[in-house]
MARDO-171787 format. One record per residue: x, y, z of N, C-alpha, C in turn. Coordinates in steps of 0.02 Angstrom, whole numbers, padded with zeros to 5 digits, always signed. Example, Ala and Ser with C-alpha at 12.3 -4.5 7.8 and 13.67 -1.06 7.14 Angstrom:
+00660-00284+00390+00615-00225+00390+00660-00165+00390/+00642-00112+00354+00684-00053+00357+00645+00002+00394/
% end
This chain:
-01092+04397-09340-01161+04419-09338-01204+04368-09300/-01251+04391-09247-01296+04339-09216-01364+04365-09224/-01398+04311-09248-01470+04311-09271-01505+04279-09195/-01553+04314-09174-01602+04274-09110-01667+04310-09124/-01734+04264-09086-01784+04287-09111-01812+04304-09013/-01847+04341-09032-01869+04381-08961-01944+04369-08963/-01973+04345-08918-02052+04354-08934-02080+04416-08916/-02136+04443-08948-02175+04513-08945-02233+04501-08889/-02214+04546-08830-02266+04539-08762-02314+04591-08767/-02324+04655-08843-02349+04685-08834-02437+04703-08859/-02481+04724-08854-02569+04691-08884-02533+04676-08953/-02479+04709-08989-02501+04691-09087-02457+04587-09106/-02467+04579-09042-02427+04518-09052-02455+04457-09096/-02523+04464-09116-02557+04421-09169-02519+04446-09220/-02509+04511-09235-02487+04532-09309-02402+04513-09310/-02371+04536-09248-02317+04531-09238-02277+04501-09205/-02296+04443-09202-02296+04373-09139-02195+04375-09102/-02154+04389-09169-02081+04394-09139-02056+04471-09181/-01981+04462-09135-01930+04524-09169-01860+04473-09177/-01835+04488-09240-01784+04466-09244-01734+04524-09239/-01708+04493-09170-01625+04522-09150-01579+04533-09198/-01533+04561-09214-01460+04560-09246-01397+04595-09218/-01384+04573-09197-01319+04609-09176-01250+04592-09228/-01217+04621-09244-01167+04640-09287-01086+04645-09240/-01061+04597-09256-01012+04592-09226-00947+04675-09204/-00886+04657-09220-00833+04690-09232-00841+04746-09286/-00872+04789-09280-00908+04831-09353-00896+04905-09326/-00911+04939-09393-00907+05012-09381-00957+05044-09405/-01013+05012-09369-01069+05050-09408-01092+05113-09351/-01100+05182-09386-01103+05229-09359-01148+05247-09309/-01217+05186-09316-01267+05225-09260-01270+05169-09217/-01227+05100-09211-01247+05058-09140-01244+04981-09191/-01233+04940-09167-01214+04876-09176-01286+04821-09178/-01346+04852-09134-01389+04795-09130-01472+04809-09164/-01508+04770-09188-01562+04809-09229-01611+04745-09190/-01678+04795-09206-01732+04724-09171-01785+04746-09232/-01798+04699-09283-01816+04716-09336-01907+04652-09337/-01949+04683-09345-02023+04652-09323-02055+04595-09367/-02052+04518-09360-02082+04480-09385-02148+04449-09384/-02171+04475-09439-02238+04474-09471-02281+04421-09499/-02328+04399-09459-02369+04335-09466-02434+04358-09506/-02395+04332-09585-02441+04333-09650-02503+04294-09653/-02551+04288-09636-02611+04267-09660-02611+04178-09613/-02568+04209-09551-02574+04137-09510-02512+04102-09531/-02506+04136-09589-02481+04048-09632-02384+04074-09649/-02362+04106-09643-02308+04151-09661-02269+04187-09627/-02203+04176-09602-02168+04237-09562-02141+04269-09622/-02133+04336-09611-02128+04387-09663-02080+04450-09632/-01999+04456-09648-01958+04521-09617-01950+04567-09687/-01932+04622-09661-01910+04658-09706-01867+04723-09680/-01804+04709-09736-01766+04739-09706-01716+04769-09752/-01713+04862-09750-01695+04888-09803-01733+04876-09864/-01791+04879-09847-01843+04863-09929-01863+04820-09950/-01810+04748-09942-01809+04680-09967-01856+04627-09906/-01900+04608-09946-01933+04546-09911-01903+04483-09906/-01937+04450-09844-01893+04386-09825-01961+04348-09795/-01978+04297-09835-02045+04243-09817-02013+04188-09794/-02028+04141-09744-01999+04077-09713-02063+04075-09687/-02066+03986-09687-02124+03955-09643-02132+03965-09586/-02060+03961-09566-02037+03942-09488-01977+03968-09471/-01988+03985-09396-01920+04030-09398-01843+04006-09409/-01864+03933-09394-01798+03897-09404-01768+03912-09472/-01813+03910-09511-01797+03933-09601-01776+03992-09621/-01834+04043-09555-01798+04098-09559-01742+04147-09537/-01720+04116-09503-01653+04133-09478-01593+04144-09510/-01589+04101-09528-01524+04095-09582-01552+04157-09677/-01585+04138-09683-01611+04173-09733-01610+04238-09713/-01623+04278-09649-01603+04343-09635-01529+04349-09636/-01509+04312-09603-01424+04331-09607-01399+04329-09670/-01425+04274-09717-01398+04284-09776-01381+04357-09828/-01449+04368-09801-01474+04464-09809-01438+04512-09806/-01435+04503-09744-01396+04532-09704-01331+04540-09723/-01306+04503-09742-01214+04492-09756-01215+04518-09842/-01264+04518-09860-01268+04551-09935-01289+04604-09931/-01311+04643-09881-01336+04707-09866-01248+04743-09855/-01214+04735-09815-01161+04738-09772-01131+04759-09813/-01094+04829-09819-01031+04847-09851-00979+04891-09816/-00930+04863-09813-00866+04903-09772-00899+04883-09681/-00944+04855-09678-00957+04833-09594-01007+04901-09581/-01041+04907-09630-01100+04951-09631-01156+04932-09652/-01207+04939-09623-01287+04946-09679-01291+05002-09689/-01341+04996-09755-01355+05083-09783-01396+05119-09728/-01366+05178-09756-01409+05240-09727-01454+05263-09775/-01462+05246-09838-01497+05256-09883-01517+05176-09925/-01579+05215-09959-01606+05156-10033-01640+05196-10064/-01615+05187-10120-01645+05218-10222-01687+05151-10230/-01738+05157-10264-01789+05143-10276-01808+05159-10339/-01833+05100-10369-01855+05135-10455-01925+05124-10439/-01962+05177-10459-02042+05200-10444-02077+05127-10494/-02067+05102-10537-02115+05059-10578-02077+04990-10556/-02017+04976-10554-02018+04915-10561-01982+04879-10495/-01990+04942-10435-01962+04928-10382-01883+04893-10355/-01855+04935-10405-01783+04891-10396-01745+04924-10345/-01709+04908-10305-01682+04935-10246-01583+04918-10245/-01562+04981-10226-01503+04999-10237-01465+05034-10172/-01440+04997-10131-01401+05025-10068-01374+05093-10063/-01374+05148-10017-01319+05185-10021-01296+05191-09944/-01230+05203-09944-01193+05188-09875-01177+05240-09867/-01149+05288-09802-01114+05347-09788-01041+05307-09757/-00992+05359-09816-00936+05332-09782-00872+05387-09765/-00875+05396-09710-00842+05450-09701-00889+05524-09702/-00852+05578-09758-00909+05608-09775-00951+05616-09843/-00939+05556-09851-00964+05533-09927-01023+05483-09929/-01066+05483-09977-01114+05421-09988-01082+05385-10056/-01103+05307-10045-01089+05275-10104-01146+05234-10120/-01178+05216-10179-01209+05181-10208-01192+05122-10255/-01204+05072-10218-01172+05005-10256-01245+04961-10298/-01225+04956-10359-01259+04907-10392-01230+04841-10401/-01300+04808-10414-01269+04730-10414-01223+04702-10459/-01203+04760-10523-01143+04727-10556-01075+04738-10514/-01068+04772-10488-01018+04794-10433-00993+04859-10456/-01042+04896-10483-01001+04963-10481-01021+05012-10446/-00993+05055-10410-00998+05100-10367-00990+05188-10376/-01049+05215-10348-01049+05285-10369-01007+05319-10304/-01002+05379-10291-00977+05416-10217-00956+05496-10243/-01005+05519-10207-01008+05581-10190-01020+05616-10095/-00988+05674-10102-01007+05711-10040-01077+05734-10042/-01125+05722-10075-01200+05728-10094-01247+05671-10122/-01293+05667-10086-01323+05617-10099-01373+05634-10183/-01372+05679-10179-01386+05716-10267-01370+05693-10323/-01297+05695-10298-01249+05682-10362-01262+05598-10358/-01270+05570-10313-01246+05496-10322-01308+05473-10351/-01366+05513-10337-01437+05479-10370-01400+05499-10463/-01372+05566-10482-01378+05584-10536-01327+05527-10564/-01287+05506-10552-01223+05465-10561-01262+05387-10571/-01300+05361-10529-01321+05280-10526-01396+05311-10574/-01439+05346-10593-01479+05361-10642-01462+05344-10719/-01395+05404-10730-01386+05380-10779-01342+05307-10819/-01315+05296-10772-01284+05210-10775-01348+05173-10768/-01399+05188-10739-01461+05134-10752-01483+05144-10820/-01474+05207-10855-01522+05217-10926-01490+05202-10957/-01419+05201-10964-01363+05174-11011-01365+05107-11007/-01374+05053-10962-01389+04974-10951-01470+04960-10983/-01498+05020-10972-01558+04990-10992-01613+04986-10941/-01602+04995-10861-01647+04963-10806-01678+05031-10797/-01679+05077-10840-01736+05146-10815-01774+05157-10879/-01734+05126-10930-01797+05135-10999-01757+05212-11020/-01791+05240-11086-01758+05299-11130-01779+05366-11067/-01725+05410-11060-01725+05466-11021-01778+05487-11013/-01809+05509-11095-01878+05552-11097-01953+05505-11069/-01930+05462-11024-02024+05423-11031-01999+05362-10972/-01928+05358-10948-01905+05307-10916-01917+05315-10822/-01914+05252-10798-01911+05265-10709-01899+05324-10667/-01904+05311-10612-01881+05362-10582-01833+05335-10525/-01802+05368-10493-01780+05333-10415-01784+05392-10371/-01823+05365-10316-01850+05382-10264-01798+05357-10210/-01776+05404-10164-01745+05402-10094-01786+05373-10047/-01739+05324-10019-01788+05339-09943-01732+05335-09886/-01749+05314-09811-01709+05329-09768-01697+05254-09742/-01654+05228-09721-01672+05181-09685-01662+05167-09589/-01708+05156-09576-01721+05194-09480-01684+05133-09447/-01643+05187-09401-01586+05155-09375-01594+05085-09314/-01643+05077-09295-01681+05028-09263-01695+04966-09302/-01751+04964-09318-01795+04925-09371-01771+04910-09428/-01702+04947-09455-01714+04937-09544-01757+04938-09594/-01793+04967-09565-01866+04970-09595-01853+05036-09645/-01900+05049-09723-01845+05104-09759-01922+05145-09724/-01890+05245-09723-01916+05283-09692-01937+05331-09749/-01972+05370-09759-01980+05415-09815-01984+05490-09782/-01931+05530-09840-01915+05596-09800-01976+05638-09780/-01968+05670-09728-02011+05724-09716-02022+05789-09755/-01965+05815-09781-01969+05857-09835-01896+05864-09888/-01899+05866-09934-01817+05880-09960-01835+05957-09973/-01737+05974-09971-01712+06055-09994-01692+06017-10046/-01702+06099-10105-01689+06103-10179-01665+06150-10200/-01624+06152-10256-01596+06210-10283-01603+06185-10362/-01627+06225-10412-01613+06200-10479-01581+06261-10511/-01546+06261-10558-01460+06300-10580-01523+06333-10647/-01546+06389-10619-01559+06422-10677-01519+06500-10711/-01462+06496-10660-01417+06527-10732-01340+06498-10748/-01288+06519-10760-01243+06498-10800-01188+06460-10724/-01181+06507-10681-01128+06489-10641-01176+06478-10565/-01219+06433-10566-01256+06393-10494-01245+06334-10501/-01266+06293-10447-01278+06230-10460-01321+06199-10427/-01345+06150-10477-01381+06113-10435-01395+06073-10361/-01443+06070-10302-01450+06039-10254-01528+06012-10244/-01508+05958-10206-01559+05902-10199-01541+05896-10130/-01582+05852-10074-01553+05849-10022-01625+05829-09973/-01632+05750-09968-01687+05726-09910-01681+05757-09855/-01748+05777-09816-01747+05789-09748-01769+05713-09696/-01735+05722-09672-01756+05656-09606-01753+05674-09546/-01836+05649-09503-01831+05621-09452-01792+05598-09402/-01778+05605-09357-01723+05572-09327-01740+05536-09282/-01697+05466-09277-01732+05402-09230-01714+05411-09160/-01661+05446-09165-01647+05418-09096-01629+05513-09043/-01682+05544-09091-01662+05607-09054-01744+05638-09073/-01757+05698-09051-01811+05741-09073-01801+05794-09119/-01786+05788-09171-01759+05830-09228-01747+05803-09284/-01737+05857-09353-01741+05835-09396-01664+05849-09430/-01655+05809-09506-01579+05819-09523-01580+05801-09576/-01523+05817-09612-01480+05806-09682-01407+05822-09693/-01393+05800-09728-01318+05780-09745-01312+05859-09804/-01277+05903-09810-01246+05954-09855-01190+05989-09833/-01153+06002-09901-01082+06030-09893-01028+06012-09853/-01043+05910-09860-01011+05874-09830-01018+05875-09735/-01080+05897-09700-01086+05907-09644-01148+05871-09639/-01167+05868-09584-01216+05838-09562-01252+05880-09531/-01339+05935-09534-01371+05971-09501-01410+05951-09494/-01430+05984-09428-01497+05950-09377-01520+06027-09353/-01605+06014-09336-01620+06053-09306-01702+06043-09251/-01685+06036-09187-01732+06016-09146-01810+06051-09163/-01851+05977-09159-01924+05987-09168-01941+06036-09137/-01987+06127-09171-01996+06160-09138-02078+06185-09167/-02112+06157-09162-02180+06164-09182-02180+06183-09268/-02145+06150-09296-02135+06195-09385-02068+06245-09402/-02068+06255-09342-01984+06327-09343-01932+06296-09389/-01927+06218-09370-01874+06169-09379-01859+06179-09440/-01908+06183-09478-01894+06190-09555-01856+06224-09585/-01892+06304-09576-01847+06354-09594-01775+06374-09568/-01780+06334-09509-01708+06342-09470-01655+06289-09503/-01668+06237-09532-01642+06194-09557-01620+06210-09624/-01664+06256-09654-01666+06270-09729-01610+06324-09726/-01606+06379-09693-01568+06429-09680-01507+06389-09668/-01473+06365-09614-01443+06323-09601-01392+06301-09662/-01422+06254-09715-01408+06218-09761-01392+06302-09835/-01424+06327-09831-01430+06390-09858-01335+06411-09857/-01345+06439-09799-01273+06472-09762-01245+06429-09794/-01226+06353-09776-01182+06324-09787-01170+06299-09864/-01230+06302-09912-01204+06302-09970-01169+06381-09998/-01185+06430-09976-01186+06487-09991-01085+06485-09965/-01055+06468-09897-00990+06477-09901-00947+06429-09944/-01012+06348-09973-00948+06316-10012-00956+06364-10083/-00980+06398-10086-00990+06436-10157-01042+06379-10209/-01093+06384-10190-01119+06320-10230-01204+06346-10227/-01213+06420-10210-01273+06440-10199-01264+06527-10183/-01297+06571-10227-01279+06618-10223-01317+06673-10188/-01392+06649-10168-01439+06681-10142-01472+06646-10058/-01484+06652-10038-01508+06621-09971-01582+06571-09986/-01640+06622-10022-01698+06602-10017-01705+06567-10082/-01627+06550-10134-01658+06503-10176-01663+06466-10168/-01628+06428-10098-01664+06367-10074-01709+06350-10076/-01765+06295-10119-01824+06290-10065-01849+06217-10041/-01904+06217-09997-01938+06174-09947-01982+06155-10003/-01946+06062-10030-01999+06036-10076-02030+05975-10048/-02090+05975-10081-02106+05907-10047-02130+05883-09980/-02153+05951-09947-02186+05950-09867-02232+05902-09857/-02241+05833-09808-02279+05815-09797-02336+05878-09762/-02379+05818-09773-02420+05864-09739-02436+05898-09675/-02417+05837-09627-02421+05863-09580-02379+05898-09549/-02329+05922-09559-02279+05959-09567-02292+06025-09591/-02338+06027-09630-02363+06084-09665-02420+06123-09604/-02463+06060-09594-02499+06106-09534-02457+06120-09473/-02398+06113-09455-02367+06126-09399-02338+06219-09409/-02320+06193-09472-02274+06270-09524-02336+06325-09507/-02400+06302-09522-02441+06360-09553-02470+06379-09495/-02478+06363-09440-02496+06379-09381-02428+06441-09357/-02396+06466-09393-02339+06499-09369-02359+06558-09420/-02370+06543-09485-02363+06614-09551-02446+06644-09539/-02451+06702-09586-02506+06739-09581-02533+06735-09649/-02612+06714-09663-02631+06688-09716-02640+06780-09731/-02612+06789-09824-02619+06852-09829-02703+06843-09885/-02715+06917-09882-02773+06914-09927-02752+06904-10011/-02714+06888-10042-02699+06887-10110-02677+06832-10139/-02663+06815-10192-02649+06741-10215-02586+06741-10269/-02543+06701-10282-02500+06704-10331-02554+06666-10413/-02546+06683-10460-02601+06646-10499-02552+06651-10557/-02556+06589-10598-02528+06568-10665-02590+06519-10696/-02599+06553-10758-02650+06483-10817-02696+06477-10754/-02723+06528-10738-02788+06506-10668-02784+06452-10611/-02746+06448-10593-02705+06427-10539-02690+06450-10492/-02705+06471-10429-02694+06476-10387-02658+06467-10349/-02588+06492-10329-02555+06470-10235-02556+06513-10195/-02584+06491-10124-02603+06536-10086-02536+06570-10059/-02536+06631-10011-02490+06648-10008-02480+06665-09936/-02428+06667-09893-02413+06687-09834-02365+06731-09808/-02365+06746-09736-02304+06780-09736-02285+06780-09658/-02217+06769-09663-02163+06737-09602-02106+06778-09584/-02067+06759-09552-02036+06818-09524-01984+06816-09575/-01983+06898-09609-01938+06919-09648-01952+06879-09718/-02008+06845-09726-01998+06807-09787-02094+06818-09802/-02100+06804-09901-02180+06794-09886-02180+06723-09947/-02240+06690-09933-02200+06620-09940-02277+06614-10012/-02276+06589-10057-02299+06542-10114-02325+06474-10105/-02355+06452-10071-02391+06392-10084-02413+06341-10136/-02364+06267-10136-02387+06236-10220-02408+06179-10188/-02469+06151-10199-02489+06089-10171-02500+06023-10226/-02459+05964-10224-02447+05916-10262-02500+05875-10243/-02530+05880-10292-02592+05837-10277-02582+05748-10284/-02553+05741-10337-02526+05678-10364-02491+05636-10297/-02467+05682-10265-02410+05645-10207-02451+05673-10129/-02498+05720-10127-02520+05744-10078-02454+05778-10032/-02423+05800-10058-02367+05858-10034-02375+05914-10041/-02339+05977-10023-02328+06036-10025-02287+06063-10022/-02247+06104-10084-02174+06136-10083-02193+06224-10084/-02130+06224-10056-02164+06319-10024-02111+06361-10068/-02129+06426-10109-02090+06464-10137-02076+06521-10092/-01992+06543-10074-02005+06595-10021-01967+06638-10080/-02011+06713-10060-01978+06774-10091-01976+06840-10044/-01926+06888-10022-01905+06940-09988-01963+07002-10021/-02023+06987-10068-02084+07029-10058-02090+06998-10126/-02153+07025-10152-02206+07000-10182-02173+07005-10265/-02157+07061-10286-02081+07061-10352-02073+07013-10351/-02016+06988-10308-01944+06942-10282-01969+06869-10312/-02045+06845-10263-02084+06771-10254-02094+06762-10339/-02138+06823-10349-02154+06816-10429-02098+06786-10469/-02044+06816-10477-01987+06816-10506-01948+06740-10520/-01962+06709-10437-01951+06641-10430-02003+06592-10450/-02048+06587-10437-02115+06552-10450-02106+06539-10542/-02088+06603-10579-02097+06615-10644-02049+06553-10659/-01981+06571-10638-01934+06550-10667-01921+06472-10682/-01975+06438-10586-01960+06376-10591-02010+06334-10637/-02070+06381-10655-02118+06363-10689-02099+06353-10759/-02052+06404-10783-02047+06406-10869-02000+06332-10858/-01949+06339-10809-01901+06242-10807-01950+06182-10829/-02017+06197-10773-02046+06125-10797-02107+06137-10844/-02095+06198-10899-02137+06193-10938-02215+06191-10951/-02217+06250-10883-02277+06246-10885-02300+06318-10901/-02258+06357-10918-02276+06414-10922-02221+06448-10992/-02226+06491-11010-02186+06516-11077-02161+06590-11084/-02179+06615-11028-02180+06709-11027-02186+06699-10947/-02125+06740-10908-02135+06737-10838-02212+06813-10803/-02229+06838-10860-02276+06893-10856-02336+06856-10843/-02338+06766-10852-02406+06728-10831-02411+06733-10766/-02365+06747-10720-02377+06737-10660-02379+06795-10641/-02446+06819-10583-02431+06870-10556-02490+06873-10505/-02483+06938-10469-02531+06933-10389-02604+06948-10403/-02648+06922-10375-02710+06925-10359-02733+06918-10304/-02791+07016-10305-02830+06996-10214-02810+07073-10197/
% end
């Protein structure tokens, strides 16, 4: 591994005076061998990297050099950095995950290791080994862990653009989870399901539903999803959302539960439910094959998180 520092010729060079180089020797890391990751001049007084989540303060770069590599070589598994990091929402603890093959693995610092063909399962797998140790607190009231991406350049961690979901509300489904990402080194977006890797080029919002379908199909032939549109689009940033809605047709009527409102739309072959997360400033979209169908779903996912008790609370207005 060779550590070098590059100076920054570009205007943010007060903030960002160098880049530290890395190149990675004899390795098999899947997207390229060399990273130029941005060092940050804290308050005059501080160089400051960060990389995969973890901060690195040195006076001087001489100090800091070695202290990145150190990082670095504890980051490193199988001659990989992650493609992922779990994150516990309160107490910020951070937990690698690597793609290997067509599998992800999640290593904690006692040395035990999760691995699944889904990055789902491996959050559900390193969750509950955190609540059983103790580092998430009792199930009912304890942490959370949060995904993020880590960008193939910078190491810098990335936060998804939207995740696909599936929750198993009858006897023979199953559950899916599944980040959407950005892509660094292309114009499109992607995720890892049914052990494949799908992408689908930035198309003013199209991307989405083309991606979702996509992932759809392909859970639908491993047998692991039995409907197309129970997929859904959770967690839309926003601006993503205004790209989407510039495409659907705002209808005159509203989905309404406990006086609540989601607005409603309609897209090709689909008419879509609107839920806007205020808490997170997101937006997850319910799609249903007509206004029955949406109801039906909306109800169902509502009575899961308990917010509702009779799926007859929900119904159309307008």
């Amino acid at each position: 591994m060779k550590i070098s520092f590059e100076r920054n010729t570009e205007q943010n060079s007060d903030i960002i005076p160098y880049f530290v180089c890395i190149e990675i020797g004899a390795s098999e890391l899947d997207w390229g061998r060399t990273f130029k990751v941005p060092v940050i001049l804290s308050h005059g007084l501080m160089y400051v990297v960060e990389i995969c989540g973890l901060q690195i303060k040195a006076e001087t770069l001489k100090e800091l050099g070695p202290l990145v590599q150190s990082k670095l070589l504890s980051l490193e598994n199988l001659s990989r950095m992650p493609t992922y990091v779990f994150i516990t929402r309160r107490s910020r603890k951070l937990f690698p995950v690597y793609t290997i093959g067509d599998k992800v693995m999640a290593v904690t610092p006692q040395g035990i290791t999760f691995r699944h063909v889904e990055l789902a399962k491996v959050r559900v797998y390193l969750k509950d080994y955190l609540h059983q140790i103790g580092l998430l607190g009792p199930i009912e009231r304890g942490d959370k862990l949060h995904v993020r991406g880590v960008h193939k350049e910078t190491l810098s961690l990335v936060r998804p653009v939207f995740y696909l979901k599936k929750r198993a509300l009858a006897e023979k489904e199953h559950e899916f989870w599944a980040p959407v990402f950005r892509a660094t080194d292309s114009d499109s977006i992607y995720v890892y399901a049914a052990s494949t890797k799908h992408e689908a080029p930035i198309d003013n919002g199209h991307e989405v539903f083309t991606l979702r379908h996509q992932v759809a199909e392909a859970l639908i032939s491993d047998h692991r999803l039995m409907t197309n549109l129970n997929l859904r689009v959770d967690r839309l940033m926003p601006d993503s959302w205004e790209r989407i809605k510039s495409n659907l047709t705002k209808l005159d009527r509203d989905m309404v539960y406990e006086g609540i409102k989601l607005p409603m739309y309609e897209g090709e072959n689909v008419v879509i439910a609107l839920e806007y997360r205020s808490a997170e400033d997101r937006y997850s979209l319910f799609l249903g094959q007509d206004d029955e169908d949406l109801c039906q779903r909306v109800a169902g996912d509502l009575m899961r998180r308990g917010y509702i008790d009779n799926p007859r609370a929900v119904y159309i207005q307008g």
